[in-house]
N, C-alpha and C positions, 0 to 999 in steps of 0.2 A: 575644356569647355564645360558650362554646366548652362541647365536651363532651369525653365520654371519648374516648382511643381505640381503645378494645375494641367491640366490639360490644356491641348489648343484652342480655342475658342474659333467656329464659322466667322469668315468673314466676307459678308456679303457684299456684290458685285455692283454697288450702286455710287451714286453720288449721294452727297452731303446731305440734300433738299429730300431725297427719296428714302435716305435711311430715316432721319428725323420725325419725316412726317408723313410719308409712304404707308406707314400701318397705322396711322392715328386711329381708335376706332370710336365711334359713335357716343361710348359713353365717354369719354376722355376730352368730347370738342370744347364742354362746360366747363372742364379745370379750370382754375385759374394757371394759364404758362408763368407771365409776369408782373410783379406790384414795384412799382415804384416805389422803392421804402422812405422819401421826403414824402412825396404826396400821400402818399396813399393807392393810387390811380391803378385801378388793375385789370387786366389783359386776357382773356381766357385764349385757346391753345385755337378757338374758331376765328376768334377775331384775328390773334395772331397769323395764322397761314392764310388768312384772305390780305393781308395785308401784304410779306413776306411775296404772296403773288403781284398785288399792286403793284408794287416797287418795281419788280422782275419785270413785268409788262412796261411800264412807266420807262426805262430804264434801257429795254429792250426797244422801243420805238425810237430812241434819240441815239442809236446804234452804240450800244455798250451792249457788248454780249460776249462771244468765246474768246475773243483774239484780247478784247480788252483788257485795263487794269484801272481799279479804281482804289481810293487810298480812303480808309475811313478817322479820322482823327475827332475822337469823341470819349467823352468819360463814361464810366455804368449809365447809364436812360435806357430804358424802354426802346426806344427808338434805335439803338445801337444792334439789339438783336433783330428787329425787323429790315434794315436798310443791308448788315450785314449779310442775312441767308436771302435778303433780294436779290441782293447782287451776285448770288452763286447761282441762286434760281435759276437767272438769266444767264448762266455761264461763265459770268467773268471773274477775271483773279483778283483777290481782295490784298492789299497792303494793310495792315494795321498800324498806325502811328501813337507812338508815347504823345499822350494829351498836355505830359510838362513840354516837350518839347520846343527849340525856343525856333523864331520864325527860322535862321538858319538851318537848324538842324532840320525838321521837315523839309527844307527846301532841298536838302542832299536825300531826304529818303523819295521823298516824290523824281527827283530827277532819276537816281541808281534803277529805282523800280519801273521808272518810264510810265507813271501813271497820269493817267490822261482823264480824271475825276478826282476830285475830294471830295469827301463829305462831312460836313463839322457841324459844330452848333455854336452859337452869336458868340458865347464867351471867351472861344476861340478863336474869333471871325479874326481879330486885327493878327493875327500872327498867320492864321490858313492863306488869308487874302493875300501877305506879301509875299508867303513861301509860293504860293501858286502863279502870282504872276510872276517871281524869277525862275519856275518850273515850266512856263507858257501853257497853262490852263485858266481858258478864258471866264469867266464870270459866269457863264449861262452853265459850267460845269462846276460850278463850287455849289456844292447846294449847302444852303444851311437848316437844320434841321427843326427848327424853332423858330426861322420866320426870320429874316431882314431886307432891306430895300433890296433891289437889282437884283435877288439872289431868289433860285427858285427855294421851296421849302417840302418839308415831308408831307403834307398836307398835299400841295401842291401832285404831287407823286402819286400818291392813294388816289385822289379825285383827278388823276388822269383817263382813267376807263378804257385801259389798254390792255388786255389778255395776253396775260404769262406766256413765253415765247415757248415752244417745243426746241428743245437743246438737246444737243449729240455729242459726244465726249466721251473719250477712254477713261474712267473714274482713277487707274492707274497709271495713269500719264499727267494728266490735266491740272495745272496745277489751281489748286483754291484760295491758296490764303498764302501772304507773304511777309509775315512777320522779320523782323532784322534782331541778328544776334551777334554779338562779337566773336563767335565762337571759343577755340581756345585761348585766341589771343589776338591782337589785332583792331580796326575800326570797324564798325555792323557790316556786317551782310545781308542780302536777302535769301531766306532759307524757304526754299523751294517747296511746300507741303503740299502734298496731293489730294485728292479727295478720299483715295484709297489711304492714305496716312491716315487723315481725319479718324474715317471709318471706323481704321481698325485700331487707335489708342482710345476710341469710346470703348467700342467693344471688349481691347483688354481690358480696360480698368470696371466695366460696369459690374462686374460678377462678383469682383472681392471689396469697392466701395458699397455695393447694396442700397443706394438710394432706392428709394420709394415713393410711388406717386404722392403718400401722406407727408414727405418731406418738406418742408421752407431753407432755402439757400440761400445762404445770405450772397450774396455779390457785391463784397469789395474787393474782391482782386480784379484787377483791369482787366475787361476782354481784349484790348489791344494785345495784353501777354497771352504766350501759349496754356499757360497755367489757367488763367480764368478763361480760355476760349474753349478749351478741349473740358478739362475736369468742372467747368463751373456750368456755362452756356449752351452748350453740346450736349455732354451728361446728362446734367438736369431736364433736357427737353426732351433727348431720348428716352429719362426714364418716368416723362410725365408729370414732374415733380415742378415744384413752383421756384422761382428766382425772384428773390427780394433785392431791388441794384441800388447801390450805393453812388454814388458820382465821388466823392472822394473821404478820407479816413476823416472822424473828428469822435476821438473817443464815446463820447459824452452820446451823440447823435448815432453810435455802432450801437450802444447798449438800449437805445432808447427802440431802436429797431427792432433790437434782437426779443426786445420784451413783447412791447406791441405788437409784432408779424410772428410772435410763438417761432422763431427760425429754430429749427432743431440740426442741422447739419451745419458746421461753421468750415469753411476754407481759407484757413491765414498763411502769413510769411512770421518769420520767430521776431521779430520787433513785435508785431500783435500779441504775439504771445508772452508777450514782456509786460507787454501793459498789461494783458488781463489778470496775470498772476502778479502784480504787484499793486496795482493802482489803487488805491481807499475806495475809489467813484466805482468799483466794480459791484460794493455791496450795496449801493441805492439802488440796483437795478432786478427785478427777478428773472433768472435767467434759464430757470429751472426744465425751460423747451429744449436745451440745449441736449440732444443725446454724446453729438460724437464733434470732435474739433482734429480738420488734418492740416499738416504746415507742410510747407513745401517753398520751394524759391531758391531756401537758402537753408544750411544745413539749422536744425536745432537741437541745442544742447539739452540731452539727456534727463538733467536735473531738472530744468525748465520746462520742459513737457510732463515732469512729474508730478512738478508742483502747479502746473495747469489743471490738471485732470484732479488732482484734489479739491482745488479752489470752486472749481467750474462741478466738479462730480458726473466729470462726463470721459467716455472715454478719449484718449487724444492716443491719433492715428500720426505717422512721416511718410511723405514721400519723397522719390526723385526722380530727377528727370532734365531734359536739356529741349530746347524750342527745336535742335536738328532730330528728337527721337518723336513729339507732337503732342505732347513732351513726354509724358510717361514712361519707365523700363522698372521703376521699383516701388512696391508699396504696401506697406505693414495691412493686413484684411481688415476689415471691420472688427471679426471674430476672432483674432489672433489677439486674445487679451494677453496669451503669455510673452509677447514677444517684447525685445526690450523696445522703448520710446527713442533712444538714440539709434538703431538701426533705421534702414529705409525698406526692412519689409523681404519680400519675397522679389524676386524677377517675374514680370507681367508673363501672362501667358502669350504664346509665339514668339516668343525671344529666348536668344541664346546670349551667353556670357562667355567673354576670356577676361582673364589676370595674367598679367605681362612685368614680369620684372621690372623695376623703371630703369634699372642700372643696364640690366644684358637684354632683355627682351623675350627672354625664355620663359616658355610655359610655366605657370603657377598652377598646380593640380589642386581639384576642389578634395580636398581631407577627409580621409577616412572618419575620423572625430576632430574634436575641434576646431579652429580659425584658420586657418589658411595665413601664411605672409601678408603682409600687404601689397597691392600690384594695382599696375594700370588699366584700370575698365574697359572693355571693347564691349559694345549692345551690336545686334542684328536682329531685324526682325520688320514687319509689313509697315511697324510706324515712325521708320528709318527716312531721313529726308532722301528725296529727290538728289539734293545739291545745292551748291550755293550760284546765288543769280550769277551768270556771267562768270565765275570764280572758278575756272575748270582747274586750274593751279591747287585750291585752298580747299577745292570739294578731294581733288587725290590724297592731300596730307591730311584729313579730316577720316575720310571711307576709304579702309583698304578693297584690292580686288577680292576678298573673299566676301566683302558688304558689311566689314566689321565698324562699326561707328566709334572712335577712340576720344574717348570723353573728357580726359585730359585732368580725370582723377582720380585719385588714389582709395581703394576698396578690399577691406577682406569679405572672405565668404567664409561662415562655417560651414560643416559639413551636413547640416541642414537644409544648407542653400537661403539664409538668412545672411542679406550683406548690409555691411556699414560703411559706407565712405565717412575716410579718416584723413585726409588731404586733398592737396590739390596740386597737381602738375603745371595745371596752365596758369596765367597771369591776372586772369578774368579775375575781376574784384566783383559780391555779389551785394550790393547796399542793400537792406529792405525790399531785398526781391532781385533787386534790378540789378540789370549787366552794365559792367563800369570797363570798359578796357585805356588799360592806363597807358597805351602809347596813346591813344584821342587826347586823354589830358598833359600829357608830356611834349604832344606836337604843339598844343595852343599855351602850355606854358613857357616855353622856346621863342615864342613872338612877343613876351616882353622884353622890354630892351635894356630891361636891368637884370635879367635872367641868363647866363652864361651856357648851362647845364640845368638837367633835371629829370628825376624820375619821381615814377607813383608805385605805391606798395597797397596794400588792405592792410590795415593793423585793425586788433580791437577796441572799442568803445568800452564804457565800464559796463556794461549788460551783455559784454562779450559778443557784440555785432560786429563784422565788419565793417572799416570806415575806409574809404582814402585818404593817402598821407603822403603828403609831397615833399622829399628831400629835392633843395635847390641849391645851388651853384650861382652865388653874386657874379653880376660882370664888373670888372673893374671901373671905376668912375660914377660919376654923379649917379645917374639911374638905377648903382647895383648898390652903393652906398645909402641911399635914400627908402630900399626896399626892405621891408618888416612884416613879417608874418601877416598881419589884418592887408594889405597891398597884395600880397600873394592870391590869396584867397577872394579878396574882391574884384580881383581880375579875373580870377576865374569863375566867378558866381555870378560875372555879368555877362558868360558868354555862352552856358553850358544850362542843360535843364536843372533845376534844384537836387535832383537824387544824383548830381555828377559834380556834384560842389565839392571842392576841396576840404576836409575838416580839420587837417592839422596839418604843419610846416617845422619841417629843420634845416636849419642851414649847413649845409656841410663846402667843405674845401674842394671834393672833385666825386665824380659819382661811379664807383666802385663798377668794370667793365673787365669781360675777358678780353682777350688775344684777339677774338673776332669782334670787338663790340659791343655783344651782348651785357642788357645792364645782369648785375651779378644780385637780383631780389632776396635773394635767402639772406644776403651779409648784411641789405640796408632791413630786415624783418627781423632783423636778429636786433637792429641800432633801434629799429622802431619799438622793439617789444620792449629794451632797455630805458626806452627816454620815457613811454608809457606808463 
């Protein structure tokens, strides 16, 4: 077992609303919290927490409060941070929903999560609206946040004039936010985060990121993900620092941001990081506020974070992390100039580490010198989920009884306690951030009817991104004869969000399974890397 080597950091005894804003002090109420980086439109940290109270009040008198659940399905605005910490204000558990999400799929997270509110804005009205009434949430509970017929709106909520409820809750029990994740393998779940989670992956990560109130954040990573909820949204307001929100990526419109809002702290996934060290359109823009750039999501290569931090001349930070840890367990410091850019850093403080053979499951000892084997990840520590909703099965093979969280990838450590994940055990494909789990798209490629067999893999893209890639099994006869790769793929891009699209196809004669079933991924990763 190895740990950090910081020390353990206090973690105090509060909920989410009380850490955050509990010591705001006097001179900090002026900050700017958040700028809408379209508009401009900007929020200071006073306006914000009277508003964050509205809502909690507003929200509170139409009985959503401890027992509740409410689902927020919205892109970066302004409004996403105020409707969010209302509704924890007032006690109740937040779902976050992927904003590509197509009406079906919200309608399976609203139903699993048992949420009994949405809240969206007009862009995504026609999709919240059907997912909600085959979820049986009535209309007076869709709010839309920007205003449309029959629907109450944010406005509406603030100019209620209803006083912030007094709420009671075990901050270590109670759950706050219920993000869905595939975990090692499988269709989403919901991952059970507590407020004490919350809490205490702010407080690991704030001491070795070093935001400062002088900072600009950019926010395009979704607060729906744990990534931009906990390191972007949280972070930031805990450490007084400004958040500049993006609603969604368009090169052209990041840089224009980054220049005009002076952002000096950037948080991407390594597709961003692709762009900015490659793109022509990076040098029209002066970007020169930029100090530090951290990626996270999904692994990034070495080389590419190198040649980031030249281009940008700032330093670039990795992390990792999984939505069951809140998310954070590993992260290169600010100040660790010497560490390499493909590690992920140090282990967070209050967390412990094992490496686990993958073959026998025997201890891997952290190295007198050098790197250690490769071996399987186990994290424990205060920002360890709860559980999975309802999942008592998939939380045991997930969290052993000592509270070790098995992350389902593969990491050496040196004898520094600097680790690198260098594989992966589990199935999870990670596209541009996102969790892909390929039995979801294997079951809905199975219902066409010229479709016999089939599996899904991750292969690389030529930027070295993960894609999915579907090897399939024609059925015999007209439907399986008539099916061609573009068929494949538009059957599946008219049923699934965009980031779970299919991007390439092979057709193979039967799909490579053991004795028990299981498809055999390494033989068809081995066919994918070849036809690549």
């Amino acid at each position: 077992m190895f740990s950090s080597p910081f020390p353990d950091v206090e973690i105090p005894d509060v909920n989410v609303y009380d850490y955050l804003f509990g010591g705001l002090a006097e001179a900090d109420l002026d900050r700017i919290a958040v700028v809408d980086g379209t508009s401009g439109a900007e929020t200071t940290y006073r306006a914000l927490v009277g508003q964050i109270d509205a809502v909690a009040g507003a929200v509170a008198a139409q009985g959503l409060g401890v027992h509740g659940i409410a689902a927020i399905l919205c892109p970066n605005v302004p409004a996403f941070a105020v409707v969010f910490h209302g509704l924890l204000r007032a006690g109740a558990t937040v779902t976050t929903v992927n904003s590509l999400y197509t009406a079906d799929e919200i309608a399976l997270q609203l139903a699993d999560a048992g949420a009994e509110w949405l809240f969206t804005v007009s862009a995504l009205l026609p999709a919240a609206r059907e997912a909600a009434s085959r979820s049986g949430i009535p209309d007076h509970r869709l709010v839309v946040l920007d205003g449309a017929a029959g629907h109450r709106s944010l406005r509406d909520l603030l100019g209620a004039g209803a006083p912030a409820p007094d709420v009671s809750f075990d901050p270590a029990t109670h759950v706050a936010v219920l993000p869905y994740s595939s975990g090692t393998t499988g269709r989403p779940k919901g991952v059970m985060l507590s407020h004490r989670n919350l809490v205490a992956n702010a407080e690991q990560s704030r001491g070795l990121l070093k935001v400062t109130p002088e900072d600009r954040l950019l926010a395009l990573l979704p607060f729906f993900h744990i990534y931009g909820l906990t390191v972007l949204l949280n972070l930031a307001l805990r450490q007084r620092a400004c958040l500049v929100t993006m609603p969604k990526f368009d090169l052209a419109e990041f840089l224009r941001i980054i220049q005009d809002h002076k952002c000096s702290y950037l948080f991407i996934a390594p597709p961003v990081a692709v762009a900015l060290s490659k793109h022509p359109m990076v040098a029209d823009y002066d970007l020169s506020s930029v100090h530090t750039t951290l990626s996270g999501a999904a692994p990034l290569d070495g080389e590419l974070g190198t040649r980031l931090a030249e281009r940008l001349g700032c330093r670039v930070l990795q992390g990792y992390g999984m939505t069951e840890m809140s998310p954070v367990s590993h992260l290169i410091p600010l100040e660790a100039t010497e560490l390499p850019v493909s590690s992920v850093g140090y282990t967070v403080p209050n967390m412990d580490c094992r490496l686990l053979d993958p073959a026998t499951g025997a201890e891997i000892d952290l190295p007198a010198e050098g790197t250690s084997a490769p071996g399987h990840l186990l994290c424990r520590g205060p920002n360890v989920m709860l559980g999975y909703l309802n999942r008592p099965e998939e939380t045991a093979d997930t969290l052993d009884p000592d509270g070790f969280l098995h992350t389902g990838d593969i990491a050496t450590v040196r004898a520094d306690g600097v680790v690198t994940i260098v594989d992966r055990l589990k199935e999870l494909i990670k596209y541009k951030g996102y969790q892909i789990a390929p039995a979801e798209l294997e079951a809905l490629l199975l219902t066409h009817p010229g479709i016999a067999d089939a599996a899904v893999i991750g292969t690389s893209d030529a930027d070295g991104q993960e894609v999915p890639m579907a090897f399939v099994v024609r059925q015999p006869g007209e439907d399986g004869e008539r099916l061609d790769e573009a068929a494949v793929m538009e059957y599946v891009a008219a049923r699934v969000a965009p980031f779970k699209k299919i991007r390439r196809v092979e057709f193979i004669d039967a799909v490579p399974k053991s004795s028990s079933g299981k498809i055999l991924r390494r033989m068809l990763k081995t066919a994918g890397a070849a036809a690549g």
